[in-house]
LOGU-757054 format. One record per residue (C-alpha): residue number from 1; x, y, z. Coordinates in Angstrom, 3 decimals, always signed. Each point is the difference from the previous one (the first is absolute). Last residue first. Layout:
<rec pos="NUM" X="X" Y="Y" Z="Z"/>
...
//
This chain:
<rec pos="39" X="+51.576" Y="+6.914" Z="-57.078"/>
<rec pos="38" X="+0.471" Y="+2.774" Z="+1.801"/>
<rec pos="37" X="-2.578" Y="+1.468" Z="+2.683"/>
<rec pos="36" X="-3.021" Y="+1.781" Z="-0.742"/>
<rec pos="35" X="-1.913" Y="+1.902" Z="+2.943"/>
<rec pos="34" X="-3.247" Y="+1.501" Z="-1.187"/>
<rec pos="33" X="-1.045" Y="+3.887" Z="+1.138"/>
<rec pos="32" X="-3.073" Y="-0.001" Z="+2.023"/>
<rec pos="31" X="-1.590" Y="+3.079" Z="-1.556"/>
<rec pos="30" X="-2.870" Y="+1.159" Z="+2.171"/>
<rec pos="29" X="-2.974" Y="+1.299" Z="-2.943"/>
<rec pos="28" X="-2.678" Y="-2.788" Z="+1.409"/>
<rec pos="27" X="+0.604" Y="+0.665" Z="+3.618"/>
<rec pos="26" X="-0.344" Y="+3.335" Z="-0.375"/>
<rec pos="25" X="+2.591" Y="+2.377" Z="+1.494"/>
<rec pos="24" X="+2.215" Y="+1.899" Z="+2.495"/>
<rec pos="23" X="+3.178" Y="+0.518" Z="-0.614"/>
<rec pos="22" X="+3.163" Y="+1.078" Z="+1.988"/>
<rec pos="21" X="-1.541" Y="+1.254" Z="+3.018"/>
<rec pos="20" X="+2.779" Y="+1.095" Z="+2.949"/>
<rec pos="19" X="-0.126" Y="-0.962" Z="+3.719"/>
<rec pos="18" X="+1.982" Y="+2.179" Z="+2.001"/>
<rec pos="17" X="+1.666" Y="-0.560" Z="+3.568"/>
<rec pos="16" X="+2.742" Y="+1.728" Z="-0.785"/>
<rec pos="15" X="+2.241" Y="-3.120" Z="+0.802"/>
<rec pos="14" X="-2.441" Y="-2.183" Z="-0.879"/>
<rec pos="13" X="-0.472" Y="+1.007" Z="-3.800"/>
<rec pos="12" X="-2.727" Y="-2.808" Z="-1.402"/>
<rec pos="11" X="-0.793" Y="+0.094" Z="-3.278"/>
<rec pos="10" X="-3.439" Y="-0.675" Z="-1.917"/>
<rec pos="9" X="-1.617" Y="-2.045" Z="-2.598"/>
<rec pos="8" X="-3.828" Y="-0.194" Z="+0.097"/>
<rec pos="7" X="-2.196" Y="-2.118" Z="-1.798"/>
<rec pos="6" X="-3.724" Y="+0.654" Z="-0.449"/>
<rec pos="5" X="-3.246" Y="-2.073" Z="-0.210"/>
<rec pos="4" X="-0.348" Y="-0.259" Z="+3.686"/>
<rec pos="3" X="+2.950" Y="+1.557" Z="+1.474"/>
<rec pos="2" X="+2.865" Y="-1.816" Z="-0.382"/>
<rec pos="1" X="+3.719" Y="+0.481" Z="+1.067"/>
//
C-alpha cells in the first residue's frame, strides 16, 4: 500500500478479523528484492 512517500506492507487475518503491520517505510529505503532465474 502507499501513502504518499511511504510504503506499507501489511497482512490480512479474515477469520479474526485482524489486520497486522509488517513494515512501514520510506520509499527510498523499501528493498524490492531482484528475481534471477537460471541461465
Amino acid at each position: 500500500m502507499r501513502i504518499g512517500d511511504y510504503r506499507v506492507r501489511y497482512e490480512v487475518d479474515d477469520e479474526n478479523q485482524r489486520v497486522q503491520i509488517l513494515q512501514c517505510k520510506h520509499r527510498k529505503d523499501v528493498f524490492y528484492p531482484t528475481l534471477t532465474l537460471p541461465l
